[in-house]
N, C-alpha and C positions, 0 to 999 in steps of 0.2 A: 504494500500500500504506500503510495506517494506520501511526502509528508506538502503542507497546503499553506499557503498564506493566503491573506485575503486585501482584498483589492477594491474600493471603489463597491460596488453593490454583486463582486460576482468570488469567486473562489479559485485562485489559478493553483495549479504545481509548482512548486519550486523546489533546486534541491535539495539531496541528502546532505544532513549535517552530522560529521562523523563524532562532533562532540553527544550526540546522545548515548553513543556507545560507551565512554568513556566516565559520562557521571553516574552514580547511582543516584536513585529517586525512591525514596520509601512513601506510600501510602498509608497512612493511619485510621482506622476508622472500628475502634473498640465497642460494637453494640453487637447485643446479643439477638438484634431483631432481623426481621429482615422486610424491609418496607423500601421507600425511594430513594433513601440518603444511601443507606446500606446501598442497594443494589446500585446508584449512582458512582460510586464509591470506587464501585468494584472494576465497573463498567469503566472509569476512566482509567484505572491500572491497564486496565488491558488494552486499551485502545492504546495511552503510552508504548506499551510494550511491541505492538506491531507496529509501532511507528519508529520502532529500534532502540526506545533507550530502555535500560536497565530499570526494573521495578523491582519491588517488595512492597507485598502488601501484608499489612497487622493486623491481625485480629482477637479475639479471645477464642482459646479452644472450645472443641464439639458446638459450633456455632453453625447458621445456614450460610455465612459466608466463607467460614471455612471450606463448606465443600462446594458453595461455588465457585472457590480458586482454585479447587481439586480439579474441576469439570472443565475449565477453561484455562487450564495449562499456565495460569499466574501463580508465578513464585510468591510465598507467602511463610509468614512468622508468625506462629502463637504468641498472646502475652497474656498470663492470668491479671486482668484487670482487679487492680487495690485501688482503693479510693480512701478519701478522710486520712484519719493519722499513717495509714499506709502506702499513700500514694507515695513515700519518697523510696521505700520497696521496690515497687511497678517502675517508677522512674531510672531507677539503679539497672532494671534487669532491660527497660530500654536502652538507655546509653550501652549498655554489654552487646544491644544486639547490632545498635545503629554502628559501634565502633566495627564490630566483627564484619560487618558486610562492606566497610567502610563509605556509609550512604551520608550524601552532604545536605539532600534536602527534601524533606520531609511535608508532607503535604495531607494538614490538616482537617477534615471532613466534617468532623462535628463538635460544637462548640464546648463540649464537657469533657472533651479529650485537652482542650486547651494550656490547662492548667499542668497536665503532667507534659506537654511537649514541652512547654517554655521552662519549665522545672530542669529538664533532660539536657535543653540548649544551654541551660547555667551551669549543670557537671559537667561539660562537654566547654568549657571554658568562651563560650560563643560561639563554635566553630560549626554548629549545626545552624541550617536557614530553613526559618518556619516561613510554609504556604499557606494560608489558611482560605479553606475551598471554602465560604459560607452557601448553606442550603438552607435555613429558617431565617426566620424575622429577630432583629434582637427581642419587641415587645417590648422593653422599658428601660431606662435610662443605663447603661454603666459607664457612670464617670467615677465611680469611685477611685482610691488612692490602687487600691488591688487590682482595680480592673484595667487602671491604666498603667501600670508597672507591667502588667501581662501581657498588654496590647504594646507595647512598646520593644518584647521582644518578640513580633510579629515581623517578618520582613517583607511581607506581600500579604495583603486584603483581596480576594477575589472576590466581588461579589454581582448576584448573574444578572440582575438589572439594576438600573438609573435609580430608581424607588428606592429600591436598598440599600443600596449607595448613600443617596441622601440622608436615610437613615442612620444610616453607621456615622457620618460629619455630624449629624443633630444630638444622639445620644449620648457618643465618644468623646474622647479625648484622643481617638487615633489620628496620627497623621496622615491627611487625606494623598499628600504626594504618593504614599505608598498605598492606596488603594484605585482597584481597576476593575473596571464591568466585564466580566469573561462571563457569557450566560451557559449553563448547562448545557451535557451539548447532547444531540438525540441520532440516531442512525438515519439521515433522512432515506437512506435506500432500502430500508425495513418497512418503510410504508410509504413511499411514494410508488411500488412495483407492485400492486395487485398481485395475488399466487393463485385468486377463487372469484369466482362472481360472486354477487349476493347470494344467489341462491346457493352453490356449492356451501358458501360457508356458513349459512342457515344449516344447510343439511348434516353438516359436520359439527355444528353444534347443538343441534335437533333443536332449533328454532319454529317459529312458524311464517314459514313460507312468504304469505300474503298478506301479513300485517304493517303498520305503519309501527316502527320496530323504534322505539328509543332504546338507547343503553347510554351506563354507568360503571366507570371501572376503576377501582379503587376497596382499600381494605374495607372491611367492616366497622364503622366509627362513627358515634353522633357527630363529628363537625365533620362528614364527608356527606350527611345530607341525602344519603339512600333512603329516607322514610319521608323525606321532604320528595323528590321524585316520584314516589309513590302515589304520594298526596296527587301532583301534577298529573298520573297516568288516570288518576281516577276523577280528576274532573276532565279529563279530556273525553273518555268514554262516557259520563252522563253528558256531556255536549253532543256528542254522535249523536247518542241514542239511537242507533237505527241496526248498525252490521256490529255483530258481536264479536268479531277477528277484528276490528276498527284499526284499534292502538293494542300495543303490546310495550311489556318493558323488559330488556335484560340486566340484571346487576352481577357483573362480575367481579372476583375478588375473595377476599378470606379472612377468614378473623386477627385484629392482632394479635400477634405472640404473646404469650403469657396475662392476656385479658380476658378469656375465656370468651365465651360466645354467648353473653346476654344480649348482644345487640342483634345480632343474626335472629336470634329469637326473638326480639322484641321489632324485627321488622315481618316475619313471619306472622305472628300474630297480628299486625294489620294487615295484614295482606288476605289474610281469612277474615277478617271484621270488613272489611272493605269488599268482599267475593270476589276478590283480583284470581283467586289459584290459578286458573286458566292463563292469565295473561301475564303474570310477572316471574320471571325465570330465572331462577338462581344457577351460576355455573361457578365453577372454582378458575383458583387462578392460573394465569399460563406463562409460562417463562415467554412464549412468544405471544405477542398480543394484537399483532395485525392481524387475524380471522377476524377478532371481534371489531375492529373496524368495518372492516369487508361487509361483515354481516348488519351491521347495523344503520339507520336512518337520517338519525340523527343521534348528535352526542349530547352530553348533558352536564354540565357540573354544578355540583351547588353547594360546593366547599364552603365554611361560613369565614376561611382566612387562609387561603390556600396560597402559601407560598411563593412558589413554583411550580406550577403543574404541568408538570413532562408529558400525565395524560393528556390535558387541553393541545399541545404541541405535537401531539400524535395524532390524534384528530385532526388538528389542522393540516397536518402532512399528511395525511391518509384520505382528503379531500373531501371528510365527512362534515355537513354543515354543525358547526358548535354554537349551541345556548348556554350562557355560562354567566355566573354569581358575580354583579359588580363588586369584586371586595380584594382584598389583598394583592397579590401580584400580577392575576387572572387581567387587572385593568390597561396592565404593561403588554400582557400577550395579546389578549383580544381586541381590536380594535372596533368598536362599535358601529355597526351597519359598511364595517371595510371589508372583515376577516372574520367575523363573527354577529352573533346579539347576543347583547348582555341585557341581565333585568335586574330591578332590586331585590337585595337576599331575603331567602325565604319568602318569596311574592308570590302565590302559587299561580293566582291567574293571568298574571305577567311571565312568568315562565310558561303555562301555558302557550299565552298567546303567540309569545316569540318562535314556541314547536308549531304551533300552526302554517304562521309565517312563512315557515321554510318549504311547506308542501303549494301554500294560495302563491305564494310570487317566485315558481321555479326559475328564471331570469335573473331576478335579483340574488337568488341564494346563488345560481351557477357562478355570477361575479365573485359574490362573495369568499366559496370555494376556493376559485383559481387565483384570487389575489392571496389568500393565506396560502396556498402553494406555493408560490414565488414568491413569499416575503418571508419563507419556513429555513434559507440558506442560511439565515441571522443565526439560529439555532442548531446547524450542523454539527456533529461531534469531533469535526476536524477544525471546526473554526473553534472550539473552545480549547484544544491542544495544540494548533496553534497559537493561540494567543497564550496560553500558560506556557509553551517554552519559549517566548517571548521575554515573558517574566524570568523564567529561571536562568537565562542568558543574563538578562541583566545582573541577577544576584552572585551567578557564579563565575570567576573567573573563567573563556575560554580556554581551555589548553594550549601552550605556542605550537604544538603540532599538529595543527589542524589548522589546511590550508585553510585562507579566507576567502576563495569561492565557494569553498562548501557551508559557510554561513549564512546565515537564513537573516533574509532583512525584516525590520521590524512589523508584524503583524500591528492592527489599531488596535488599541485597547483606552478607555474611558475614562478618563480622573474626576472624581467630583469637583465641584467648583468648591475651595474652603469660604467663602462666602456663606455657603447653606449652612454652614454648621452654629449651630446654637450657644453662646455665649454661657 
């Protein structure tokens, strides 16, 4: 696989640079779950790695990510994760491992890992360079005296939109020169190549055929809003009222780890108080998830603070019209009446209305479609590795043995304006 930089609104080749061979790259990413950070996590190790440079990925043993660096041929290191008075334990038996592999930059995933990298980068007398991949919201202020001592031995802020960005200058005391919009990055050739028609992939996930088919994909979670959907399938069928195939809904996904399965049941039971059985379809999750594109009508989300939603970006790559929750990041990705319709959260007849929409003005939605297709390259998995070894260029010395045509000229990446940031 070529390695890419990016140009102007379009994505060229450029080439190999023999310094990825040469540094090592550790991936860090200590949860025991396995959801979109985790699998993002994973997903960028590996993409690293067929891009040539050296990885290791971290995690805590008999974990789901363990074995899925088993499965995808990503070199990987156990750490029993200690925490509280023992993280300087955890910390000790990281520096053993970072020295042993002798890895320079370490690339942060989730925010409660934080504390023992920069912990590890102070026994390590400096010499180790924290990346920190940000995937959530901070949520609320850390300017304290601890938070900024931590953020200060940060050496790169990734974070995957403008909003975020802003955010981290407003709540922080980070230094905004070191942080850069690098958005999460999605396989766009996973679902821009169809493999089924609707129907094949109805049939293969024994859907119903002729229905007007919403779907939902994502864990099982009150703030994922599959019983709010719900809500939405059952007024659209007392609207029908006429053909009882009308609408249909699929929810695909699975419960979180170690949260047991109250929610699963407690959308099951509306689903029988409402006489949906017929029409709303529970399927589990799929390591590959473009069928459930293929198969379905329209997408739906209605996160009550969603992030980053790689799902909404699959959809949109997957050329499926998206109704989606004006609320959190979702506002960055979807552009309203451009790329998608958005409604206010939890609105059930506004959501509704907006799934109607997509069927009464086929025209409009087809624009719609094909502009979120062509504006999906932003979100490529190559543009987000390129632009992070972007940054890792900057932080690490090149080697003098690596001519300098084989250096890669600088991808764009984002700096907040320190302006935004909150006094």
């Amino acid at each position: 696989m070529s390695n890419l930089t990016t140009s102007g609104g379009a994505i060229l080749p450029r080439e190999q640079d023999n310094s990825s061979a040469s540094l090592q790259l550790g991936v860090l990413c200590l949860s025991s779950s396995l959801g979109g950070l985790e699998l993002n996590s994973l997903k960028f190790a590996n993409w690293m790695q067929e891009r040539g440079w050296r990885v290791t990925f971290f995690a805590p043993p008999a974990t789901p990510l363990v074995q899925w660096a088993k499965d995808r041929s990503v070199p990987f290191e156990t750490l029993v994760v200690r925490r509280g008075l023992a993280l300087p334990l955890t910390a000790w038996t990281l520096k053993q491992q970072l020295e042993r592999l002798h890895i320079e930059v370490l690339v942060v995933t989730q925010n409660k890992d934080l504390p023992l990298a920069t912990l590890v980068k102070g026994l390590m007398g400096g010499r180790l360079r924290i990346i920190y991949q940000q995937h959530m919201q901070l949520g609320r202020p850390k300017r304290s005296f601890v938070h900024t001592l931590r953020f200060r031995l940060i050496d790169a802020w990734l974070t995957p939109l403008p909003g975020l960005g802003s955010e981290v200058a407003r709540l922080t005391h980070f230094d905004v020169s070191r942080l850069h919009v690098v958005p999460l990055g999605l396989p766009l050739e996973q679902f821009t190549s169809p493999t089924h028609t609707a129907t094949e992939a109805r049939q293969e996930l024994d859907l119903p055929l002729h229905s007007r088919l919403l779907g939902i994909l994502g864990r099982f979670d009150d703030g994922k809003g599959q019983d709010f959907v719900i809500d939405v399938l059952h007024h659209l069928r007392r609207q029908a009222g006429h053909d009882e195939d009308y609408w249909s809904l699929v929810i695909m996904g699975e419960p979180t780890r170690n949260e047991g399965e109250a929610y699963l049941h407690q959308l099951q039971t509306q689903v029988a108080r409402l006489g949906l059985e017929k029409h709303v379809h529970f399927r589990g999750f799929r390591a590959d998830p473009a069928l459930f594109y293929q198969a379905i009508d329209v997408f739906v989300l209605a996160s009550e603070n969603e992030t980053y939603g790689m799902v909404t970006l699959e959809a949109l790559a997957s050329g499926v019209p998206v109704v989606a929750s004006a609320s959190g990041g979702t506002v960055e990705l979807v552009q309203h009446d451009q790329t998608g319709l958005l409604y206010p959260l939890r609105d059930v007849a506004a959501c509704a209305q907006a799934v109607r929409l997509t069927f009464d003005e086929p025209a409009a939605t087809r624009q719609r479609v094909e502009r979120a297709q062509r504006e999906c390259w932003h979100y490529s998995h190559h543009r987000q590795c390129a632009l992070t070894e972007d940054v890792i260029r900057a932080l690490v010395p090149i080697p003098t043995d690596v001519p300098k045509t084989a250096l890669l000229q600088p991808a764009q990446s984002i700096a907040v304006n320190s302006a935004s940031r909150q006094k």
